[in-house]
C-alpha positions as CSV (number, residue, x, y, z in Angstrom):
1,X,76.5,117.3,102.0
2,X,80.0,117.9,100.8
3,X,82.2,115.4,100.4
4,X,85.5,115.0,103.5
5,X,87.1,112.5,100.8
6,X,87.8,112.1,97.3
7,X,89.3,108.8,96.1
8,X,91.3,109.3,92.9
9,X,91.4,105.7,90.8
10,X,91.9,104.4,87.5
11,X,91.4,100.6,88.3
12,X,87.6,99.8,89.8
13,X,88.3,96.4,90.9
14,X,91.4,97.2,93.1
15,X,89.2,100.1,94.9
16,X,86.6,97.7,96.0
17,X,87.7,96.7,99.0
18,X,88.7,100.1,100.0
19,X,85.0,101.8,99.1
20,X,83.5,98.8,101.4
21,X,85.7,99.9,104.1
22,X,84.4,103.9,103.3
23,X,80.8,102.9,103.2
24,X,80.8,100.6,106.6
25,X,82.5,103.6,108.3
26,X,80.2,105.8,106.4
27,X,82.8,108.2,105.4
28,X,81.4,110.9,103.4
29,X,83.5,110.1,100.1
30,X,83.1,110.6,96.2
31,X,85.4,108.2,93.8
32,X,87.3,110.1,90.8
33,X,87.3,108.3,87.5
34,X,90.5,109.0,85.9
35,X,90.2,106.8,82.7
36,X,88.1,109.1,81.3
37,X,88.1,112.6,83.3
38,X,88.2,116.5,82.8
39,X,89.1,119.4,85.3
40,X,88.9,123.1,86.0
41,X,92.2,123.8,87.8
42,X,90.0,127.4,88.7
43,X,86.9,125.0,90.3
44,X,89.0,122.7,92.7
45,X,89.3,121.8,95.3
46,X,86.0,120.8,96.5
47,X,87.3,118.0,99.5
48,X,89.7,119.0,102.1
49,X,91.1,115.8,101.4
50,X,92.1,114.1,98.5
51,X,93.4,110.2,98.0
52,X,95.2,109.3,95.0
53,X,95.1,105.8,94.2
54,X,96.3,106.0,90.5
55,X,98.4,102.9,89.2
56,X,101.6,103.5,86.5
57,X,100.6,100.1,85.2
58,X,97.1,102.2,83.5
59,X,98.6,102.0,80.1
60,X,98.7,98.3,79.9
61,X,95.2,98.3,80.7
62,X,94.9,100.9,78.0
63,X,94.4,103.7,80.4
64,X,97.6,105.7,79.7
65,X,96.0,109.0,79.9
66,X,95.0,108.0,83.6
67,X,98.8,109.0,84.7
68,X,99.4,112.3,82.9
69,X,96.0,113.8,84.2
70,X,96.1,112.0,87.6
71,X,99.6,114.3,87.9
72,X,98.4,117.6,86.4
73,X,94.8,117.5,88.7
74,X,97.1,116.6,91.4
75,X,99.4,119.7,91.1
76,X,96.5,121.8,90.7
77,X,95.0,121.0,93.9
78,X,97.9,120.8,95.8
79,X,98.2,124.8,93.9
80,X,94.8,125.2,95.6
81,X,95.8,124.0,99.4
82,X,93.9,120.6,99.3
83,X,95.9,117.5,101.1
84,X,96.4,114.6,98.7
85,X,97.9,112.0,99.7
86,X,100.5,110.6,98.0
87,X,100.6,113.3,95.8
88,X,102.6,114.6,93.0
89,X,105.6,114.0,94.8
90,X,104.9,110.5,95.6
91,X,102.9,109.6,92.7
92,X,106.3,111.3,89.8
93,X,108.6,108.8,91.9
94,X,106.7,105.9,91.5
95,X,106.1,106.8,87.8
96,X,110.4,106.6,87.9
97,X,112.4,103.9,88.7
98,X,115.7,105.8,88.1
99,X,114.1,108.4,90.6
100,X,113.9,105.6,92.9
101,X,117.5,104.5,92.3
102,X,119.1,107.8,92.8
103,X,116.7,108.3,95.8
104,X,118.5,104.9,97.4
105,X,121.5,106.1,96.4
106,X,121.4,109.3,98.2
107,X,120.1,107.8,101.4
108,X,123.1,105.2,100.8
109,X,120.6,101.8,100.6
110,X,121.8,99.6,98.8
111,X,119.9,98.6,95.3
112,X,120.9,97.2,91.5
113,X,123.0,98.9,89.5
114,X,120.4,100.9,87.1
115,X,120.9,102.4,83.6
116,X,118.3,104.1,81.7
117,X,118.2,104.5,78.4
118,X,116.3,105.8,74.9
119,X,118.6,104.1,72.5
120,X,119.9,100.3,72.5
121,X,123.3,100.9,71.0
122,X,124.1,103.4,73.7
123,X,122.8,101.5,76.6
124,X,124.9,98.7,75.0
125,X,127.9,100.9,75.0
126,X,127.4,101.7,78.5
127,X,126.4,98.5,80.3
128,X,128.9,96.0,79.4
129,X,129.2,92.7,80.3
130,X,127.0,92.3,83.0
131,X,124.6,89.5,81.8
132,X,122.4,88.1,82.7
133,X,120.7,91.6,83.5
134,X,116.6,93.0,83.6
135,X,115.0,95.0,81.0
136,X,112.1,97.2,82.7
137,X,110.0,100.3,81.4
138,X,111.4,103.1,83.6
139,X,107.1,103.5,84.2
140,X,107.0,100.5,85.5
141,X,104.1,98.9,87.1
142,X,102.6,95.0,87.8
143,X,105.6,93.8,86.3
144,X,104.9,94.7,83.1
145,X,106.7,94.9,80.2
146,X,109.6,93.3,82.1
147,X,112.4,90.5,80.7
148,X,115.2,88.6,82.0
149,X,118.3,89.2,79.1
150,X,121.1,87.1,78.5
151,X,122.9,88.9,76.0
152,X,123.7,92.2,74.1
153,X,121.9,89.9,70.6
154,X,118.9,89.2,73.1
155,X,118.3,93.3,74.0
156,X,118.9,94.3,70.1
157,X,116.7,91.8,69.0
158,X,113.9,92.0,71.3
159,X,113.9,95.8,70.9
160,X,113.7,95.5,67.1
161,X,111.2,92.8,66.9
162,X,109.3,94.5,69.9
163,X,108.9,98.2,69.5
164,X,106.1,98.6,71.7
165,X,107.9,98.3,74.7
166,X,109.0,101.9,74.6
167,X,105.6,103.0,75.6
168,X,104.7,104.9,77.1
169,X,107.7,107.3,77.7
170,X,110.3,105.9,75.4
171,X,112.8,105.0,78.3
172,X,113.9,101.7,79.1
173,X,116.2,100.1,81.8
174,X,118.6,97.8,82.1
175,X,119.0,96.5,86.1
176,X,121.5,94.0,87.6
177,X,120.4,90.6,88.4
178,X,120.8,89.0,91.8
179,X,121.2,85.2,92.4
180,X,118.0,84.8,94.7
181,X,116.6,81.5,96.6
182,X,113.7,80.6,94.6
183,X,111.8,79.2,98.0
184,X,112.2,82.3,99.7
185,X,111.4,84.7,96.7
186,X,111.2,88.9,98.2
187,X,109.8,90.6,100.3
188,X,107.4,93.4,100.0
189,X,106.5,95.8,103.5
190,X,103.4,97.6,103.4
191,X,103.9,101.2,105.4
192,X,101.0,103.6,106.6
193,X,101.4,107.0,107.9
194,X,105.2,106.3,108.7
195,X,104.9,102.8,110.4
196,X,105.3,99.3,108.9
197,X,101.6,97.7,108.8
198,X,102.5,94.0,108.1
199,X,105.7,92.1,105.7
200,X,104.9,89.5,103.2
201,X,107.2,87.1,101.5
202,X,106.1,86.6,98.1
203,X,107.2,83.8,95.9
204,X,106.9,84.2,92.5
205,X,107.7,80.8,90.6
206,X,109.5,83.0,87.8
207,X,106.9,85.7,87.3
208,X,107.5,89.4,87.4
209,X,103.7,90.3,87.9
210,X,103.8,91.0,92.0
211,X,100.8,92.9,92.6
212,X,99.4,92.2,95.9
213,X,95.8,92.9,95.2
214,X,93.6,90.1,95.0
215,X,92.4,91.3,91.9
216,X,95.6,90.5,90.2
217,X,97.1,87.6,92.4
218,X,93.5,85.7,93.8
219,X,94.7,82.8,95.8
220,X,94.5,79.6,93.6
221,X,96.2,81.8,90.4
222,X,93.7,83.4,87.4
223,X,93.7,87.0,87.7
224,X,94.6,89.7,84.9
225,X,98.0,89.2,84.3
226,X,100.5,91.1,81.9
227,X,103.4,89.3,82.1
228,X,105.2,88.2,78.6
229,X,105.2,84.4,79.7
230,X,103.2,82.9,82.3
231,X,104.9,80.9,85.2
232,X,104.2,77.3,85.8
233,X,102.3,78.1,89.2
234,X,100.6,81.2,90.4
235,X,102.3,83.8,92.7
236,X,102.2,82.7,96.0
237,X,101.8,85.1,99.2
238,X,103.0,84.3,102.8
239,X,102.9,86.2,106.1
240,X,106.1,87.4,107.0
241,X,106.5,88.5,111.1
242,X,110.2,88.2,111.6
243,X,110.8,91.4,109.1
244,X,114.6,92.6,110.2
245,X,114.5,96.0,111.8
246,X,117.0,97.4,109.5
247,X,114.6,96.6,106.4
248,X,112.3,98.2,108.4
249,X,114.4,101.2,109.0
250,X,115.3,101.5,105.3
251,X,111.8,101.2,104.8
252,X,110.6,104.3,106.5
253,X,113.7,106.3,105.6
254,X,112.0,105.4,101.8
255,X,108.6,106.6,102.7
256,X,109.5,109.8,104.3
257,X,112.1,110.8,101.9
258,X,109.7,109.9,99.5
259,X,106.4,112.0,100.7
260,X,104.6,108.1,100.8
261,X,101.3,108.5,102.9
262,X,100.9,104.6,102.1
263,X,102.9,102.3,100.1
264,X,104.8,99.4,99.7
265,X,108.7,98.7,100.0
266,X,110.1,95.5,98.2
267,X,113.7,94.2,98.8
268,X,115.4,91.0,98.1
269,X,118.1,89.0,99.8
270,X,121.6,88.9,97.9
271,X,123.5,85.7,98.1
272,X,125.9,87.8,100.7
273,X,123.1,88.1,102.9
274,X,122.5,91.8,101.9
275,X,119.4,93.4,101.5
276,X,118.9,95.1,98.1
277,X,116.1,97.7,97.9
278,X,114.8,97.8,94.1
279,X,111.4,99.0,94.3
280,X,109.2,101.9,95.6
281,X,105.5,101.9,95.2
282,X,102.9,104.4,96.3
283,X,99.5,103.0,95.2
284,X,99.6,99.8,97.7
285,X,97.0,97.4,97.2
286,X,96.7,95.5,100.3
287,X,96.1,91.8,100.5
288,X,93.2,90.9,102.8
289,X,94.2,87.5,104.1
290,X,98.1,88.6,105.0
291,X,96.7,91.8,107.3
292,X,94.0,88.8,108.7
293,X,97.0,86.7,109.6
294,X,98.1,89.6,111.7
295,X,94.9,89.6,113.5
296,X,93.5,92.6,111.4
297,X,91.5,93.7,108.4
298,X,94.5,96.6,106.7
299,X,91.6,97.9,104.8
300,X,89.9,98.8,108.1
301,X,93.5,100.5,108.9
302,X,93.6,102.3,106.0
303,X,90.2,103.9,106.7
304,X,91.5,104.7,110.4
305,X,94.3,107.0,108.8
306,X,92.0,108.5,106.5
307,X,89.2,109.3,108.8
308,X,92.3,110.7,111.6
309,X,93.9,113.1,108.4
310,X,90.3,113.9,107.9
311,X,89.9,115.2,111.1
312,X,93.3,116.7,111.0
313,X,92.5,118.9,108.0
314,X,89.2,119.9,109.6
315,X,90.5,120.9,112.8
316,X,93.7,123.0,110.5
317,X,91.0,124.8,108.5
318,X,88.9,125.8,111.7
């Protein structure tokens, strides 16, 4: 029989709790390899309905030809009248953290001052004395490839001794740094279809590797990990129910503006009391044990919105 969904991926052990989910329900479903992967934009679609869970973190892994094909199949089936969720659209904004920025700044949320750059000397030029600051790969991704800068020496020598952090597109950022309470870390909201499905506070002990999935962060530390230096304890995550409304509302302005099906918001609290918005992300993987502390399994949540646009599509095409 054919199949009503196809799951695009890249990373196996992140999709595991989502394919348990399919089969209980027993969603007709096929998964999509895109490590390794080739397409006839003339012989697609063949699902109605289409899932992409690629990750702009693949190249670490050393997948980086996940991204580029997971965008052009994309395109071609969206060409071809298939849904996909969190396409093209959603997927080139996560791939862009100055797309995000200028995305906040059009909707007028608040977020760091962002410069990207392809040479040191100019982003030197430009930034000025605003150190301490954050260098990140403008593809960012499980906090990779990220490092907290003290000075204009510290960028021009990390970037001469380090040349490997222009992959994979040869832009870098610098971001402004915000004075944050260590014991109450960020905060990272998980949306679905349009509404907030739980808040989590998650304190980090120094590390820039925030990936909710359990395959990254398991409870008790471990976990693959591609962070430059490792923090003294693991990332911790914590239920978070009293979630202001106007982080919320920000939140959803995000996702729609954004064409998010699913994904995650993360803001931080400013010394002011401000929120600051600094991070959009469309391949969300949920952590079990916060959506259990709100008396539900999200992977079970995420399968009720698939199955629903499922039905949607077929009821469109008849």
């Amino acid at each position: 029989m054919p199949n009503d969904l196809v799951v695009l991926f890249e990373h196996p052990e992140w999709q595991k709790p989502l394919f348990a989910a399919l089969d209980r329900r027993g969603v007709r479903y096929s998964s999509y390899d895109l490590k390794r992967a080739a397409f006839d934009p003339d012989s697609v679609p063949d699902a109605s309905l289409y899932f992409n869970q690629a990750s702009p973190s693949a190249y670490v892994r050393g997948n980086a030809r996940a991204v580029p094909l997971a965008l052009s199949l994309m395109r071609s089936l969206e060409l071809s009248g298939a849904r996909v969720l969190n396409g093209s659209r959603a997927f080139a904004l996560e791939l862009s953290k100055s797309a995000q920025a200028a995305l906040m700044q059009t909707l007028g949320i608040r977020h760091p001052r962002t410069l990207v750059f392809n040479d040191a000397d100019a982003a030197l030029a430009a930034w000025g004395d605003q150190w301490p600051a954050l260098l990140k790969p403008e593809q960012g991704g499980s906090g990779a490839r990220m490092f907290l800068l003290n000075s204009p020496e510290e960028l021009t020598r990390l970037l001469q001794d380090r040349p490997d952090l222009w992959l994979p597109d040869n832009l870098l950022l610098l971001q402004e740094l915000f004075d944050v309470d260590p014991a109450r870390g960020i905060v990272r909201m998980e949306f679905l279809g349009g509404e907030l499905l739980y808040a989590m506070r998650v304190i980090s002990h120094g590390a820039f590797n925030l990936c909710p999935s359990e395959a990254c962060n398991p409870e008790g530390g471990a976990g693959e990990c591609h962070v430059e230096v490792q923090p003294a304890k693991p990332v911790e995550f914590y239920p978070y129910k009293e979630v202001p409304p106007v982080a919320v509302e920000s939140g959803k302005r995000l996702m729609a503006a954004g064409g998010l099906d699913i994904g995650g918001i993360e803001y931080l609290e400013a010394p002011d009391g401000e929120l600051i918005f600094y991070d959009i992300n469309a391949n969300s993987n949920l952590r079990a044990p916060i959506g259990q502390a709100f008396g539900f399994d999200p992977f079970e949540r995420v399968v009720d919105f698939l199955t629903a646009e499922i039905h949607k599509k077929a009821r469109m095409t008849a």
